[in-house]
N, C-alpha and C positions, 0 to 999 in steps of 0.2 A: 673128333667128329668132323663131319666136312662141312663146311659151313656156306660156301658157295663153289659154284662150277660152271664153268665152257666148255661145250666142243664145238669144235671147229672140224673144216673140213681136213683132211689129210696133207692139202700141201700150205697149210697156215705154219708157221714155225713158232719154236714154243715163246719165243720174245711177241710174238703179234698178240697171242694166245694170253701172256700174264697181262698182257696191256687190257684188251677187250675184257679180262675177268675182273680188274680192279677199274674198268668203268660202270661196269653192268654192278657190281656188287654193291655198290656205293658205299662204303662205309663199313660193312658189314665183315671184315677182315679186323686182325691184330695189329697190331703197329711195325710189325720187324715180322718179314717174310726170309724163311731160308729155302738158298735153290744152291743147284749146282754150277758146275762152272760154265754151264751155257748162256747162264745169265747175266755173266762178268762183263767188264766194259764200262769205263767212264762216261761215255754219252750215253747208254741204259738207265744207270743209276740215274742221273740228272733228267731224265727221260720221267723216269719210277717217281720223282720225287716231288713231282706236281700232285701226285695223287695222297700225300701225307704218307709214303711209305719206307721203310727201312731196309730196303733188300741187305742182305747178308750172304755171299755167296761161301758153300761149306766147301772146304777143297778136299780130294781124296789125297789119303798118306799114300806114302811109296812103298811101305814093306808088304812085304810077301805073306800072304797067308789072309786067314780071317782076322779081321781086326771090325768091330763097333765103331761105323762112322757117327760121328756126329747128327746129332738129329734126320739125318737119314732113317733109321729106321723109320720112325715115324710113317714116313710114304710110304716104305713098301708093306709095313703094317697095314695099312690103310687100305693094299692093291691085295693085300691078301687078304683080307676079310669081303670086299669087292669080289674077289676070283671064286668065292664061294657064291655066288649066284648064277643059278644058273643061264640066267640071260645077258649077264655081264661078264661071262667065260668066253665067250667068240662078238664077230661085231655082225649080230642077229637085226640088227634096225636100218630103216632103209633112211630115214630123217636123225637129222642129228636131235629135234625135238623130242621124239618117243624116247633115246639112247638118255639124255639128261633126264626125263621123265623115271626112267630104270634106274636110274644110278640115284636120283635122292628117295625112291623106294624103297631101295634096298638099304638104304642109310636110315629109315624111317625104322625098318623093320630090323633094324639091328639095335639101333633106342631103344624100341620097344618090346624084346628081348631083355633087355637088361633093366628095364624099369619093372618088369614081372618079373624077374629073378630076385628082385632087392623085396618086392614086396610079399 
């Protein structure tokens, strides 16, 4: 479940982006974050690690075909349950506030789905 989130504007890049989310989160994160290789880089991590965090970057294999990456699915699990709404299928918000507002909505209302299905 998603437990915190930023948007930014479009020309923030995703290193500004994980900085600003483990300020704003405060704490509210796991201890070992995994990203991809955008996130690599010895001044990042040392960057990362004032915040008590563990980045892990997951690397893509080289063969050909489908293969299960590492904790990767995860996200696009995530982007696929998201893509199921319908106002989180195109970028419909003119403030990045209402678009955050939509997104832990829809995370709201996916809990709470599955909290009436168990009971």
């Amino acid at each position: 479940m998603l437990i915190s989130a930023v948007i930014t504007s479009g020309n923030c890049g995703d290193r500004n982006g994980l900085e600003a989310l483990l300020y704003f989160s405060k704490g509210n994160y796991h201890q070992t974050i995994f990203a991809d290789q955008g996130y690599c880089g010895t001044e990042f991590h040392e960057q990362i690690l004032k915040y008590g965090v563990n980045l892990q970057t997951v690397k893509r294999r080289d063969n050909p075909g489908f293969m299960l990456e590492a904790r990767r699915w995860i996200v696009e699990r995530t982007f696929a349950w998201l893509g199921k709404c319908r106002r989180l299928s195109k970028d419909y918000e003119l403030m990045t506030k209402s678009s955050l507002s939509m997104l832990y909505l829809s995370m709201i209302r996916l809990v709470l789905r599955r909290i009436v299905a168990i009971c």
